[in-house]
SEPAKOL-689450 format. One line per field, with one value per residue (C-alpha): residue in one letter; x, y, z. Coordinates in steps of 0.02 Angstrom, whole numbers, plus 50000, padded with zeros to 5 digits. Layout:
<drenfis>
aa <- A  ...
east <- X  ...
north <- Y  ...
up <- Z  ...
</drenfis>
This chain:
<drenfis>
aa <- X  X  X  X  X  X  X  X  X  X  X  X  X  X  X  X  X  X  X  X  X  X  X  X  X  X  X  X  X  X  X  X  X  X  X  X  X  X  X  X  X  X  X  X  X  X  X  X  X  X  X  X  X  X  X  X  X  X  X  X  X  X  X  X  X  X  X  X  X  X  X  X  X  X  X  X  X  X  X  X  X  X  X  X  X  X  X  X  X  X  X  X  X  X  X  X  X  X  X  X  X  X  X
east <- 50298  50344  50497  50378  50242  50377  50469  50294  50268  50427  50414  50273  50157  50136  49939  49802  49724  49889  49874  49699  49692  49894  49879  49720  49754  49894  49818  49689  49544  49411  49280  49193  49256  49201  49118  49201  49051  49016  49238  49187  49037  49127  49289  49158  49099  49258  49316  49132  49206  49364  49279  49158  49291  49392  49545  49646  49557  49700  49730  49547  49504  49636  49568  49398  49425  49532  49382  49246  49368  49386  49182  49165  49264  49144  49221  49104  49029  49213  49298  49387  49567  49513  49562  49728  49637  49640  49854  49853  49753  49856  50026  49981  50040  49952  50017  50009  50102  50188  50092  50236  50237  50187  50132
north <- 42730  42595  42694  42838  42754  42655  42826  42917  42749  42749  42934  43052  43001  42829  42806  42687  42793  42756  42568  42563  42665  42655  42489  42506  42676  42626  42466  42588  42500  42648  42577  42673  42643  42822  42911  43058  43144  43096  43149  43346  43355  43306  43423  43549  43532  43527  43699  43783  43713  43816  43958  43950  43946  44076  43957  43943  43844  43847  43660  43633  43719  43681  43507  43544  43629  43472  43368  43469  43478  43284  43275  43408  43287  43145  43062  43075  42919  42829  42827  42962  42923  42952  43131  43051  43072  43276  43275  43153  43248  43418  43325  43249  43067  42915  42854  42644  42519  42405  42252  42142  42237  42134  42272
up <- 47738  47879  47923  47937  48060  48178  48192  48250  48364  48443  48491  48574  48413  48491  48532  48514  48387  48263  48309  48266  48105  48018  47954  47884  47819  47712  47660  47573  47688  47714  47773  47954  48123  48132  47964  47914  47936  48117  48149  48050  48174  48351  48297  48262  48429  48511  48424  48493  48643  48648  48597  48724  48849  48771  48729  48557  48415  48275  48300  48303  48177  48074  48080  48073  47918  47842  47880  47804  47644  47639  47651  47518  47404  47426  47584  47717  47743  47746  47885  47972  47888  47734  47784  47726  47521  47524  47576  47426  47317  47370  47357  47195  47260  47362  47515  47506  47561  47426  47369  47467  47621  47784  47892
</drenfis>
C-alpha cells in the first residue's frame, strides 16, 4: 500500500488532499476533517453545478453516487475517506497498513 501512495505522489496524483488524508486513511483513523455527510452534500452541489451549466457530470456523479453509498452503509458522520469502506466492502478485502509500518 506504500508503493501504491508514493507512486500516486510522485506522479499527477500528488496533492495536499493525499497528504492530508493517506496516512490517516490507511492507519484506519476515521474520525471528521470533513463528515461524509457534509463531502455527499458539496459533490451534490457541484454536479447541480455542471448541470446547470450544461457540462458533463459522469465524474461528479460518479462520486456523488460513491458517497451517498458509503452514508447508506452507516458512514456519514466519519470522515470523508471512509468512502475508502464501500471499495473494501465491494472487493471483499481492507486496505491497512501493517502493524510495523512507519508511514
Amino acid at each position: 500500500m506504500i508503493q501504491v501512495i508514493d507512486i500516486i505522489s510522485s506522479a499527477g496524483g500528488n496533492s495536499g488532499m493525499m497528504d492530508l488524508y493517506s496516512r490517516s486513511t490507511l492507519h484506519r483513523d476515521f474520525e471528521p476533517l470533513m463528515s461524509l455527510a457534509n463531502a455527499t452534500k458539496d459533490v451534490g452541489y457541484y454536479v447541480d453545478w455542471l448541470e446547470d451549466a450544461g457540462l458533463p457530470t459522469f465524474m461528479a456523479s460518479a462520486v456523488h453516487q460513491t458517497y451517498a453509498l458509503a452514508a447508506i452503509m452507516g458512514h456519514a458522520e466519519k470522515s470523508c475517506t471512509a468512502v475508502i469502506k464501500v471499495y473494501e466492502d465491494l472487493g471483499g478485502m481492507e486496505a491497512r497498513l501493517p502493524e510495523e509500518s512507519k508511514f
